[in-house]
GUVEXBA-304118 format. One record per residue (C-alpha): residue in one letter; z, y, x. Coordinates in steps of 0.05 Angstrom, whole numbers, plus 32768, in hexadecimal, padded with zeros to 4 digits. Each point is the difference from the previous one (the first is absolute). Layout:
<rs>
> residuo_c3_c2_c1
> a_Z_Y_X
...
</rs>
This chain:
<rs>
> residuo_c3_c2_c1
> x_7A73_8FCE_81B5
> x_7FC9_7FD7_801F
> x_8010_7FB8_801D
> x_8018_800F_803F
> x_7FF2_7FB8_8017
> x_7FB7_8019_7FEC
> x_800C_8036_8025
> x_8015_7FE5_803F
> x_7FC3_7FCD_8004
> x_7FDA_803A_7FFB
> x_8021_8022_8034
> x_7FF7_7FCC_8026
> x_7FB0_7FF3_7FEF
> x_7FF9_8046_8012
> x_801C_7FF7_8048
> x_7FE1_7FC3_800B
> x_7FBB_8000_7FE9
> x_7FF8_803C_7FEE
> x_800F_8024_8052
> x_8013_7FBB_8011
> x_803D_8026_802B
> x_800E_7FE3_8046
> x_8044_7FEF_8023
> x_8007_8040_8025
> x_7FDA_802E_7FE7
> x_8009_8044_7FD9
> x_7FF7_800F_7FB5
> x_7FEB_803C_7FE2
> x_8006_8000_7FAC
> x_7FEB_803E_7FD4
> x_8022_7FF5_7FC0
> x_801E_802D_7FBD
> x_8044_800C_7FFB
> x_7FFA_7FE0_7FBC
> x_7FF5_7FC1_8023
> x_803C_8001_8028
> x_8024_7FBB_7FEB
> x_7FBA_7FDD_800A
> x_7FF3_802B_8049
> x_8045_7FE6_8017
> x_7FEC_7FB6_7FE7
> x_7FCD_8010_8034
> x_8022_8014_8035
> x_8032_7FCA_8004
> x_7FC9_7FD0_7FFD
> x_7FE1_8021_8039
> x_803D_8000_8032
> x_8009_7FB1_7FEA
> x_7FB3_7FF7_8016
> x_8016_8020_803C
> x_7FE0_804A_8002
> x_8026_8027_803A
> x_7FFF_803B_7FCF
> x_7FED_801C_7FBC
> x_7FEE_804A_7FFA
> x_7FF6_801F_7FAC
> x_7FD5_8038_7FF4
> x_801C_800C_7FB6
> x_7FD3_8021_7FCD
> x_801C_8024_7FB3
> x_7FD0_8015_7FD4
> x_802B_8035_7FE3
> x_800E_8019_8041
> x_7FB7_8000_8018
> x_7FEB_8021_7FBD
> x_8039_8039_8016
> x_7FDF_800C_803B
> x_7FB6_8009_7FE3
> x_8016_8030_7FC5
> x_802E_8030_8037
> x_7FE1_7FFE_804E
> x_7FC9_8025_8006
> x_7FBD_7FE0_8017
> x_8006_8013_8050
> x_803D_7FD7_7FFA
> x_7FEC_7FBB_7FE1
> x_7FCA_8000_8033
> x_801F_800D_8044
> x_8011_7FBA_8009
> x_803D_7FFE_8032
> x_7FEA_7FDF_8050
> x_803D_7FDD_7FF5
> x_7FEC_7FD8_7FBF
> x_7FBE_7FEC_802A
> x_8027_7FE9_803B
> x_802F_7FD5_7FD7
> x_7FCA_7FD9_7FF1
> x_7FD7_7FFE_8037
> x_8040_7FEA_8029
> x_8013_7FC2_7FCF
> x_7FB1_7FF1_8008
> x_7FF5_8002_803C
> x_8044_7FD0_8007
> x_7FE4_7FC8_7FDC
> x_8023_800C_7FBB
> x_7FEF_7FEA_7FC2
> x_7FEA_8029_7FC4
> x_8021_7FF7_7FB2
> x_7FEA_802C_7FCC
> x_8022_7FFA_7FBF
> x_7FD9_8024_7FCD
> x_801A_8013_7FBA
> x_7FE9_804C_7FFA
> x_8005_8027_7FB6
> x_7FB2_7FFE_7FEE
> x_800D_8044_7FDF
> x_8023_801D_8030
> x_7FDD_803C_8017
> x_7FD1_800B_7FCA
> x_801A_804C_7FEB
> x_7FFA_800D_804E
> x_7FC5_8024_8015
> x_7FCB_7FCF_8011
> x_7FEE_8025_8041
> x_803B_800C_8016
> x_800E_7FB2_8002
> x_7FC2_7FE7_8023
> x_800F_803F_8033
> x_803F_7FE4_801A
> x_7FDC_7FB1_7FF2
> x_7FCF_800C_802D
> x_8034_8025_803B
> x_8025_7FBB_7FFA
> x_7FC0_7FE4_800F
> x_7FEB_8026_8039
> x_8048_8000_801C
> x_8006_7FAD_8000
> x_7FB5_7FF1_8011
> x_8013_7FDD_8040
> x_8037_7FDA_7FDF
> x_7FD1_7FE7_7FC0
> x_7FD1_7FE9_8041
> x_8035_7FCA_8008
> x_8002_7FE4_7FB5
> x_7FB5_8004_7FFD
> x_7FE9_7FDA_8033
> x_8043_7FCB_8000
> x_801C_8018_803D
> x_804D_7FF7_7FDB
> x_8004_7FD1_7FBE
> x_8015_8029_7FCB
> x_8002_7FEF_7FB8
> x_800D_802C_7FBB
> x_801F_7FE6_7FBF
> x_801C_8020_7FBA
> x_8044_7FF5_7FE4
> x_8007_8026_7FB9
> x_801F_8043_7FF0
> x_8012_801A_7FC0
> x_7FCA_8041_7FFC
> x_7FC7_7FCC_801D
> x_8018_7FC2_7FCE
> x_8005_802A_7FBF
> x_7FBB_801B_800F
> x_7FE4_7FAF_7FFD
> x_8032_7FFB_7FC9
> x_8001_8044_7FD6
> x_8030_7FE2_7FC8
> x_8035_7FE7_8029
> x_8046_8022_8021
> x_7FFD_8000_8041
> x_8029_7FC9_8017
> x_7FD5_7FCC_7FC8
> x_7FC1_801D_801E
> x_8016_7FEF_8044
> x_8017_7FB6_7FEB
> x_7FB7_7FEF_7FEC
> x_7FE0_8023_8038
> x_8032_7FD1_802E
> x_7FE3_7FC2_7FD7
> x_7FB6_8014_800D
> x_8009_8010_8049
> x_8029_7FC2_800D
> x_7FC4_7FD7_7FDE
> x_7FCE_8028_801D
> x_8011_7FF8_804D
> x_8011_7FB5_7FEC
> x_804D_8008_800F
> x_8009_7FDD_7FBD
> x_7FF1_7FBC_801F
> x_8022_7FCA_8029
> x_7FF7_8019_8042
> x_7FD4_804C_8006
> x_7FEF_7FF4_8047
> x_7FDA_7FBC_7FFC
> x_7FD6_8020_7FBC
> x_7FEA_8037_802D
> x_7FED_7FC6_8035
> x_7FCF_7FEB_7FC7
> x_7FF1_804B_7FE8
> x_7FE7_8014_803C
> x_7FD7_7FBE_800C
> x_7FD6_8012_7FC0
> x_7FF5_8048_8014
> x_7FEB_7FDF_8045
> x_7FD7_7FD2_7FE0
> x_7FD8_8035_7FD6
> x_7FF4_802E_8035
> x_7FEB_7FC6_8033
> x_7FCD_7FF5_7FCB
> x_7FF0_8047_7FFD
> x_7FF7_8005_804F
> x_7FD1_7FC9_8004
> x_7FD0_802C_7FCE
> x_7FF0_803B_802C
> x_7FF0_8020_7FC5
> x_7FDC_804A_8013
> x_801A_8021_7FB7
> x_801A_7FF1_7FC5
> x_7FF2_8018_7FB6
> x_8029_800E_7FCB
> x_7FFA_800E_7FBB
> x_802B_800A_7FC3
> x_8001_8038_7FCC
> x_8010_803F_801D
> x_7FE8_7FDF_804B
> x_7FBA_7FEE_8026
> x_800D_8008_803F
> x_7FE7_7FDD_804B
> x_8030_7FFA_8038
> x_7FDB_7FF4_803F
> x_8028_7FE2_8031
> x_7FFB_7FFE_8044
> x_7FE6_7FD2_8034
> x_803F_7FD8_8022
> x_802C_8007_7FBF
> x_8041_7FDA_7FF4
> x_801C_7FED_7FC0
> x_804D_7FF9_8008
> x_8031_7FEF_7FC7
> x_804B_7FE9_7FF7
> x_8027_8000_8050
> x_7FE5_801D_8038
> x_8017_7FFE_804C
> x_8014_803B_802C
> x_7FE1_8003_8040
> x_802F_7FD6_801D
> x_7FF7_7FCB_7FCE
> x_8035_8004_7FD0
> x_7FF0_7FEF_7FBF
> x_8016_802E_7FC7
> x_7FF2_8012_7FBE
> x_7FF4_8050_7FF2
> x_7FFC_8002_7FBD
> x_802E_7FDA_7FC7
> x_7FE1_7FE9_7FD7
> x_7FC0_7FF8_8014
> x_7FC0_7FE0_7FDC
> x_7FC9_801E_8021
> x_7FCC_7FF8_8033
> x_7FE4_8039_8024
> x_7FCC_8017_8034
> x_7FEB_8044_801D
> x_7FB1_8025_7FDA
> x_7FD6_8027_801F
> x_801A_803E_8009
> x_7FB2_8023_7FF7
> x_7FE3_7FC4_7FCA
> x_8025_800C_7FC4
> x_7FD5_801A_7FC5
> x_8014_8002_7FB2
> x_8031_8006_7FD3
> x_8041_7FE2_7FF1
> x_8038_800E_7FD2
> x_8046_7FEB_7FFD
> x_8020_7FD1_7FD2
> x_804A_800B_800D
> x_802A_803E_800E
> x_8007_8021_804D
> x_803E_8018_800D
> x_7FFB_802F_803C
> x_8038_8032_8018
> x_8028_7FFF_7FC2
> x_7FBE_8008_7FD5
> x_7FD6_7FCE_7FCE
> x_7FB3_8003_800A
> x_7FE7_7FDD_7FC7
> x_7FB8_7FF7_7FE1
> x_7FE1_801A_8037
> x_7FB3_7FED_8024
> x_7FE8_800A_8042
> x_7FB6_8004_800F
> x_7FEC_7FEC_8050
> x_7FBC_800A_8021
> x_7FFD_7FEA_804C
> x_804F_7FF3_7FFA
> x_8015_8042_7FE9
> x_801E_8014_7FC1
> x_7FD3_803B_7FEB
> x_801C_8000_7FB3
> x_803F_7FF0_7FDB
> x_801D_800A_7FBB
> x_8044_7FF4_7FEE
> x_8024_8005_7FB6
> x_8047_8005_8021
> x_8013_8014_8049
> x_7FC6_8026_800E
> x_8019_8030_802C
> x_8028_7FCA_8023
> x_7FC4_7FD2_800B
> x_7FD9_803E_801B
> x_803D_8010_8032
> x_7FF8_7FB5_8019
> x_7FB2_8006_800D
> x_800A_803E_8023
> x_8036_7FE8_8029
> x_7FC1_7FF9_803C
> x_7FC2_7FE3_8004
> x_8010_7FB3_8007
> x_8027_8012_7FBC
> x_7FB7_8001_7FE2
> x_7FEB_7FB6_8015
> x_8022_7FBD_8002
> x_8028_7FD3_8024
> x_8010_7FC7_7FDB
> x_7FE0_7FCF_7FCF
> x_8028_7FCC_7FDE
> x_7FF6_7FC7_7FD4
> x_802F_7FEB_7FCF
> x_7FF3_7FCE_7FC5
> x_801B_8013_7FC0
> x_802C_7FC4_7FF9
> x_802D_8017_8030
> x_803C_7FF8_7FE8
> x_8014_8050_7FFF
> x_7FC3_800B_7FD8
> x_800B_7FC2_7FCE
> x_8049_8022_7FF7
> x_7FDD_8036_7FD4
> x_8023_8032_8023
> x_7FF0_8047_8021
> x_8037_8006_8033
> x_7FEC_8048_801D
> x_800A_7FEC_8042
> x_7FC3_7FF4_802A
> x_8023_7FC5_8020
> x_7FFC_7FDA_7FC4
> x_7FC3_8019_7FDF
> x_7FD8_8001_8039
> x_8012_7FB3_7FFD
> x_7FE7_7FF5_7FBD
> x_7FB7_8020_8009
> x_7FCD_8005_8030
> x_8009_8042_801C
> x_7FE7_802B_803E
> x_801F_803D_8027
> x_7FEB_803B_800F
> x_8017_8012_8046
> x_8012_7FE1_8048
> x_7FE0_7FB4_8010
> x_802C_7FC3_801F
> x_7FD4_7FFF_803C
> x_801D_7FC1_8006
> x_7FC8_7FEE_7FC2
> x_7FC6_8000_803B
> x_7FF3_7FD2_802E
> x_802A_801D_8043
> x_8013_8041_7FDC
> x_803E_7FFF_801A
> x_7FEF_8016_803C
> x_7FC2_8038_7FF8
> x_7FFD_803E_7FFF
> x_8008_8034_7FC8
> x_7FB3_8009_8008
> x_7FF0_7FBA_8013
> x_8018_7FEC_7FB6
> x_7FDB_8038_7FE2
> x_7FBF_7FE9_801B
> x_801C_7FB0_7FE3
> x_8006_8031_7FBA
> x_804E_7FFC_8005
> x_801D_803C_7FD8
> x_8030_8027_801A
> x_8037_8034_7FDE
> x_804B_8014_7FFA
> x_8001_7FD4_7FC1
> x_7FFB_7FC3_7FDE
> x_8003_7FFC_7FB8
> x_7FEE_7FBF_7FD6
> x_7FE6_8006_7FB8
> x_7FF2_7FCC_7FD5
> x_7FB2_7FF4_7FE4
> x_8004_7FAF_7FE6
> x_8016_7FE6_7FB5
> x_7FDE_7FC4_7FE2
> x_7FBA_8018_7FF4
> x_7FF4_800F_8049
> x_7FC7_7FDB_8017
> x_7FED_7FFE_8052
> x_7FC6_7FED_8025
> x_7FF7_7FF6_804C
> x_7FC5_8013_8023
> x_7FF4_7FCE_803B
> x_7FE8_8004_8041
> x_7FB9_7FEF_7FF4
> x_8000_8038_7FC2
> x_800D_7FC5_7FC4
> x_803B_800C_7FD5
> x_8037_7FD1_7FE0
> x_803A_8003_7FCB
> x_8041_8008_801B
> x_8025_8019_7FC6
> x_7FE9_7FF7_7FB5
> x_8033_801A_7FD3
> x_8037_800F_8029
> x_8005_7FC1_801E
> x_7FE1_7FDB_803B
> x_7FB1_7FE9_7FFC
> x_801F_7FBE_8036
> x_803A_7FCF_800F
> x_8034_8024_8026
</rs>
């Protein structure tokens, strides 16, 4: 059994920098049932922060695996009005969001790949107003992973179960710096070097940047009014939170219309129970127009197709490969933590809140900006130590910023 005292700092990190929960104010967690004892670690925490309530959506793989092999497809994808308005009630309240992932990578791969991204994308249609709250900060919401024996055995294929889950405890605790004297304060000084980087970042204007590596030469142009964010982030009220944990990246919004090459990916994608693995993606004027994929083929073509923004980007991220989830020589197959130990981009739906008063335009007003739009977001991971960037500056010149994985200037 994992520390609990570990535990309950993390419980607590997770409240209080991660949604940085208010005296008064709801909570809303997603969690497995196999992370019960943890979720109710949680929960006591929040009451002693002073939430006014805490409402569980609980998740089981095996259950949700049930459902896929026996209901028929018209059924996954009529997503219940009640579901929606759960949601959109608890939003609209003020709440704060607490996802705690820890999802079987493997879990759906015998299911038809179709029938998967059918009922993905209904989910998607059905809680596009709500996802409008996350995406542009309107509530602070914040996702983490605890372990779970299907998802720790496949990090640690030799191990039972429980063992597996020990060391995946040890390597989370590390990783999101519970480990140390006090959590909160070494996110204080996290975030302050993510701020740091993409302050630097900011102050470039770059108009693209160019990466290559084997398997990728690609240009991302971005566009004009572009914001690099990275580590906490403020809801529109102000409130600072944290939405992902851990966290090593900074990020901005391309061009939706100025990406052209190709790029490959140098860790696994696991998407709707599925890997995608060894796969490319060729772009010309931001749209995929090839791919190739040795495993998860089908699944990878389901996720293009899901609709058009599905073809282009919304995210570009820079990661150095001394992050510490990357120097742990581990493939966690779980985009939270890969994502986190490569630079990566996603195909999909834009933070508008990556553009200079995005926020507040228009669907079409962030088109013309070259925002991408789309009922998904998915992050795959494109950096390793022989990726080498160049940005093109304003007047057309063009300067390192990564050689080798690692930053071309003092952060």
């Amino acid at each position: 059994m994992a520390d609990v005292k570990l535990q309950e700092k993390y419980a607590e990190l997770a409240l209080r920098t991660g949604v940085n929960l208010q005296k008064g104010q709801a909570l809303m967690i997603n969690s497995s049932i196999e992370g019960v004892e943890f979720t109710r670690i949680v929960v006591r925490k929040a009451y002693e922060l002073g939430a006014k309530t805490v409402l569980i959506n609980w998740q089981d793989d095996e259950i949700s695996l049930l459902k896929y092999q026996n209901e028929s497809e018209e059924v996954l994808t009529d997503v219940p009005q009640w579901q929606v308005d759960k949601y959109m009630s608890f939003a609209k309240d003020g709440g704060a969001l607490l996802s705690i992932r820890s999802t079987n990578p493997d879990l759906l791969k015998d299911v038809d790949p179709k029938k998967v991204a059918a009922a993905s994308k209904a989910s998607a249609e059905a809680m596009k107003e709500f996802r409008q709250y996350t995406m542009n900060d309107r509530i602070a919401w914040s996702i983490i992973s605890i372990p779970t024996g299907d998802w720790s055995q496949k990090i640690f294929p030799g191990l039972e179960a429980e063992e597996a889950k020990e060391k995946l405890w040890e390597q989370i605790f590390k990783i999101v710096r519970v480990d140390q004297d006090d959590p909160i304060k070494a996110w204080e000084e996290h975030n302050q070097t993510l701020k740091n980087a993409h302050a630097i970042l900011n102050e470039k204007k770059y108009k693209a940047l160019i990466f290559k590596a084997p398997g990728t030469d690609i240009t991302f142009g971005l566009p004009e009014g572009h914001i690099w964010k990275g580590g906490g982030a403020y809801t529109t009220d102000g409130l600072h939170f944290n939405p992902n944990m851990p966290t090593e990246e900074v990020f901005t919004v391309p061009h939706k219309y100025e990406v052209n090459g190709v790029v490959s990916n140098t860790k696994p994608l696991v998407y709707n129970g599925n890997t995608i693995d060894n796969f490319s993606l060729t772009f010309k004027d931001g749209k995929v127009v090839d791919f190739t994929a040795e495993q998860g083929y089908e699944t990878l073509k389901n996720l293009l197709e899901t609709d058009e923004g599905a073809k282009r980007l919304g995210e570009l991220a820079l990661v150095p490969d001394a992050s510490p989830i990357s120097q742990s020589g581990l493939i966690f197959y779980n985009t939270l933590y890969d994502e986190n130990a490569s630079c990566h981009v996603a195909l999909g739906k834009a933070y508008p809140t990556n553009l200079e008063g995005g926020s507040e335009m228009s669907d079409e007003e962030l088109d013309k900006h070259g925002v991408n739009d789309s009922l998904t977001h998915v992050d795959f991971m494109i950096g390793s130590a022989e990726l080498d960037i160049d940005g093109v500056l304003p007047d057309g010149s063009t300067e390192p910023v990564f050689r080798k994985g690692a930053w071309a200037f003092d952060i």
